[in-house]
C-alpha angles and dihedrals in degrees: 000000000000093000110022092183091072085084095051090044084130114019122096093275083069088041092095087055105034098161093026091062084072117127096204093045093047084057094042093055109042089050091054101037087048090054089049106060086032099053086046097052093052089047085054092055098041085055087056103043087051087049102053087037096056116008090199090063091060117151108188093152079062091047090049101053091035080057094049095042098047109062086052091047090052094042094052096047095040096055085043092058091046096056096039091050105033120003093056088052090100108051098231100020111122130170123188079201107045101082095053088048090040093050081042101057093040085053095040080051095051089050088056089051101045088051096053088044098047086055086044100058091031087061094039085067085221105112115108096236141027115292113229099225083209090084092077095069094047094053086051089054089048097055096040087058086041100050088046081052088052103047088046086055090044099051088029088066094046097043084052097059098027095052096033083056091227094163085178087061101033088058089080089062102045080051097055092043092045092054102059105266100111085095103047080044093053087051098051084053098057090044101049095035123003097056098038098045090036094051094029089056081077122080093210100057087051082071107049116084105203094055087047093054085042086054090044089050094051083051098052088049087045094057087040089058093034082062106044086045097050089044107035096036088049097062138056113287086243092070100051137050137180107299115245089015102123137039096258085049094054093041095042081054097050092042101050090043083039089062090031097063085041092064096035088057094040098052080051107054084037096066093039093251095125125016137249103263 
């Protein structure tokens, strides 16, 4: 049910990925590529940490590859896991666009979270040194440029199959509007574009840190509906149900947000940005 082209591995819909509609190598994959960006992204934060700590043991040659191998890192995973977890939904369905909207919208949603999290711990008086308030500007700005990134994205992935006239494409779609989730569409759409680019076009509301937490946390719901939408709305009904709407659904949620916030605090504590209180 999690991956429906395992049963056409090897019919004419796989037929356009032969050697990419592999199991092992979903899992290998996914694992390395994981660890990758995982393991640079740590390396980033620890130069940073030895930097700020002693000046005199300043890498900047290791700043500065770490700056030029991690975009391409991101960008390659992220597409990845867009085509393993959602393109591939529909056995046969292909976009040249969806792996650039899909890394978009995950990066427009982390915005949204690292914004909530910085006033948040802004308000909690536990970080370890004076917080500039302008950053908050600068993360407004971020997710007004972001969120016009996105909706190009958006509108760029249905022009290119409605005007192409592309009707086995566009089938995804209709399926996804004829089973109720035009609504739940529309609302994404409000959340990720209209209400950030409507309330970020004043300057006024770019300096005030709890409507800019108010605009990251509408995008963070907005990503959140975008997925379940893309996912849910791309499959048969028979393998998907209301979300939360059972027990195992509420506990697999906690418990995933439960070990997440573990590690978060952890990894900040770990690296002296908020104290041990």
């Amino acid at each position: 049910m999690t991956f429906p082209w395992l049963k056409n591995v090897n019919g004419d819909e796989a037929a356009h990925l032969p050697g990419w509609h592999n199991y092992t190598f979903l899992v290998v994959r996914q694992i390395v590529g994981f660890v990758i960006v995982a393991g640079l992204s740590v390396a980033a934060i620890r130069c940073q940490y030895v930097s700020e700590a002693d000046r005199e043991k300043h890498r900047p040659k290791m700043f500065g590859k770490l700056a030029v191998i991690m975009p391409f890192a991101y960008i390659i995973y992220g597409t990845m896991v867009a085509w393993d977890f959602e393109m591939t939904l529909q056995p046969g369905w292909h976009s040249a666009s969806y792996g650039a909207y899909q890394l978009q919208s995950a990066f427009h949603g982390f915005l949204g979270f690292f914004t909530v999290m910085l006033f948040v711990l802004d308000r909690s008086g536990r970080l370890t040194r004076v917080f500039d308030p302008k950053i908050y500007n600068y993360m407004a700005q971020f997710m007004l440029a972001m969120s016009i990134m996105w909706v190009y994205f958006y509108f760029t992935q249905y022009l290119i199959m409605w005007y192409g006239r592309l009707p086995t494409d566009m089938e995804r779609y209709w399926r996804m509007i004829d089973e109720g989730y035009m609504p739940l569409g529309m609302g994404f759409l409000v959340l990720k574009f209209f209400i950030p680019f409507c309330i970020f076009l004043f300057k006024k509301m770019r300096h005030s840190p709890p409507i800019i937490m108010m605009v990251g946390s509408c995008i963070i719901l907005g990503t959140w509906i975008e997925r379940y939408v893309w996912v849910s709305g791309s499959v048969p009904s028979q393998f998907y149900h209301i979300p939360l709407s059972n027990t195992f659904d509420i506990a697999v949620t906690v418990g995933i947000m439960a070990v997440s916030a573990l590690a978060l605090s952890w990894a900040l504590m770990h690296w002296w940005l908020i104290r041990h209180d």
